[in-house]
C-alpha positions as CSV (number, residue, x, y, z in Angstrom):
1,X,27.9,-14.3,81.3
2,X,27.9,-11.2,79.2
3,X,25.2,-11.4,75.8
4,X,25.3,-8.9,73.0
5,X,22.1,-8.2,70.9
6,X,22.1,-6.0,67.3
7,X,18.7,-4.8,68.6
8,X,16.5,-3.9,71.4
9,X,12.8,-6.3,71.5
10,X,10.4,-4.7,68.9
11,X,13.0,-3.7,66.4
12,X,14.6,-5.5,63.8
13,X,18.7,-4.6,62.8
14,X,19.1,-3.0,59.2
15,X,21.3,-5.1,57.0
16,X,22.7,-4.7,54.0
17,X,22.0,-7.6,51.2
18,X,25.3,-8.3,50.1
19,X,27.8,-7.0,53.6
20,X,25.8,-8.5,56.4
21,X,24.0,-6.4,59.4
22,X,25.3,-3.3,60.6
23,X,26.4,-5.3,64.3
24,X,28.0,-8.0,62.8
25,X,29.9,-5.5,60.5
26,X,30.9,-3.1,62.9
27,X,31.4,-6.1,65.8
28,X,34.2,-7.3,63.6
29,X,35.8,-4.5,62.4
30,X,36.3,-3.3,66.4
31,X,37.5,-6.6,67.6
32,X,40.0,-6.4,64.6
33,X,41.1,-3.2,65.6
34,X,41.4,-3.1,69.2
35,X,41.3,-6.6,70.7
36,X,44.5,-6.9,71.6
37,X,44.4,-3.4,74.0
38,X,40.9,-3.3,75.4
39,X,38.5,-5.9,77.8
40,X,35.0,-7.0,76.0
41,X,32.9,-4.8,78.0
42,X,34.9,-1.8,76.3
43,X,34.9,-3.4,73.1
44,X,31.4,-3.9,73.0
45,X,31.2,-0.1,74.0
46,X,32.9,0.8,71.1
47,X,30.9,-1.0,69.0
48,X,27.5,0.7,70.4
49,X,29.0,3.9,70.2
50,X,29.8,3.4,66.6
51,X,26.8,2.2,65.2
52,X,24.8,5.1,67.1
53,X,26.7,7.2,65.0
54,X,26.3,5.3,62.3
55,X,22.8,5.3,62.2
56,X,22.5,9.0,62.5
57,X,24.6,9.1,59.4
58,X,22.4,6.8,57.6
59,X,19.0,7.1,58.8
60,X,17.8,6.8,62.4
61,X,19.4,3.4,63.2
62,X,16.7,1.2,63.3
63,X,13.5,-0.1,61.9
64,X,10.3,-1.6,63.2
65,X,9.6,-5.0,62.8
66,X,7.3,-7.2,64.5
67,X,9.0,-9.9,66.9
Protein backbone atom coordinates (compact mmCIF):
# COMPACT_ATOMS: atom_id res chain seq x y z
CA UNK A 1 0.00 0.00 0.00
CA UNK A 2 1.66 3.24 -0.95
CA UNK A 3 -0.27 6.75 0.77
CA UNK A 4 0.45 10.16 -0.46
CA UNK A 5 -0.12 13.24 2.01
CA UNK A 6 -0.06 17.29 0.76
CA UNK A 7 1.58 17.74 4.14
CA UNK A 8 3.68 16.60 6.92
CA UNK A 9 1.59 16.38 10.76
CA UNK A 10 1.60 20.09 12.11
CA UNK A 11 1.25 21.81 8.86
CA UNK A 12 -1.53 22.62 6.83
CA UNK A 13 -1.16 22.64 2.56
CA UNK A 14 -1.64 26.27 1.04
CA UNK A 15 -4.46 26.36 -1.36
CA UNK A 16 -5.63 28.64 -3.58
CA UNK A 17 -9.51 29.68 -3.31
CA UNK A 18 -10.56 29.29 -6.59
CA UNK A 19 -7.65 26.36 -8.28
CA UNK A 20 -7.65 23.91 -5.38
CA UNK A 21 -4.33 23.03 -3.13
CA UNK A 22 -0.95 23.10 -4.50
CA UNK A 23 -0.86 18.83 -4.27
CA UNK A 24 -3.83 18.26 -5.84
CA UNK A 25 -2.77 20.76 -8.63
CA UNK A 26 0.48 19.69 -9.27
CA UNK A 27 -0.65 15.72 -8.58
CA UNK A 28 -2.73 16.11 -11.69
CA UNK A 29 -0.85 18.00 -13.87
CA UNK A 30 2.22 15.14 -13.47
CA UNK A 31 0.07 12.17 -13.82
CA UNK A 32 -1.29 14.00 -17.04
CA UNK A 33 2.09 14.40 -18.24
CA UNK A 34 3.98 11.43 -17.61
CA UNK A 35 1.72 8.48 -16.66
CA UNK A 36 1.99 6.72 -19.45
CA UNK A 37 6.22 6.49 -19.16
CA UNK A 38 6.90 6.45 -15.39
CA UNK A 39 5.86 3.83 -12.15
CA UNK A 40 3.86 5.78 -9.12
CA UNK A 41 6.73 5.91 -6.90
CA UNK A 42 8.52 8.20 -9.64
CA UNK A 43 5.48 10.01 -10.23
CA UNK A 44 4.94 10.86 -6.94
CA UNK A 45 8.69 11.92 -6.93
CA UNK A 46 8.07 14.26 -9.40
CA UNK A 47 5.41 15.71 -7.87
CA UNK A 48 7.45 16.34 -4.46
CA UNK A 49 10.13 17.71 -6.32
CA UNK A 50 8.00 20.17 -7.98
CA UNK A 51 6.08 21.62 -5.32
CA UNK A 52 9.54 22.04 -3.30
CA UNK A 53 10.31 24.31 -5.98
CA UNK A 54 7.30 25.70 -6.11
CA UNK A 55 7.22 26.78 -2.76
CA UNK A 56 10.50 28.42 -2.86
CA UNK A 57 9.10 30.44 -5.67
CA UNK A 58 6.09 31.40 -3.82
CA UNK A 59 6.89 31.55 -0.27
CA UNK A 60 8.44 28.86 1.88
CA UNK A 61 5.96 26.06 0.97
CA UNK A 62 4.06 25.67 3.91
CA UNK A 63 2.08 27.10 6.71
CA UNK A 64 1.39 26.29 10.37
CA UNK A 65 -1.78 25.18 11.37
CA UNK A 66 -2.82 23.37 14.28
CA UNK A 67 -3.93 19.53 13.60
Amino acid sequence: MMLAYATIKGFVSNREPDAGSWYIQTLVDVFEKHAKDKDVESLLKTVSNELENRGQDEDDGTTKGTQ
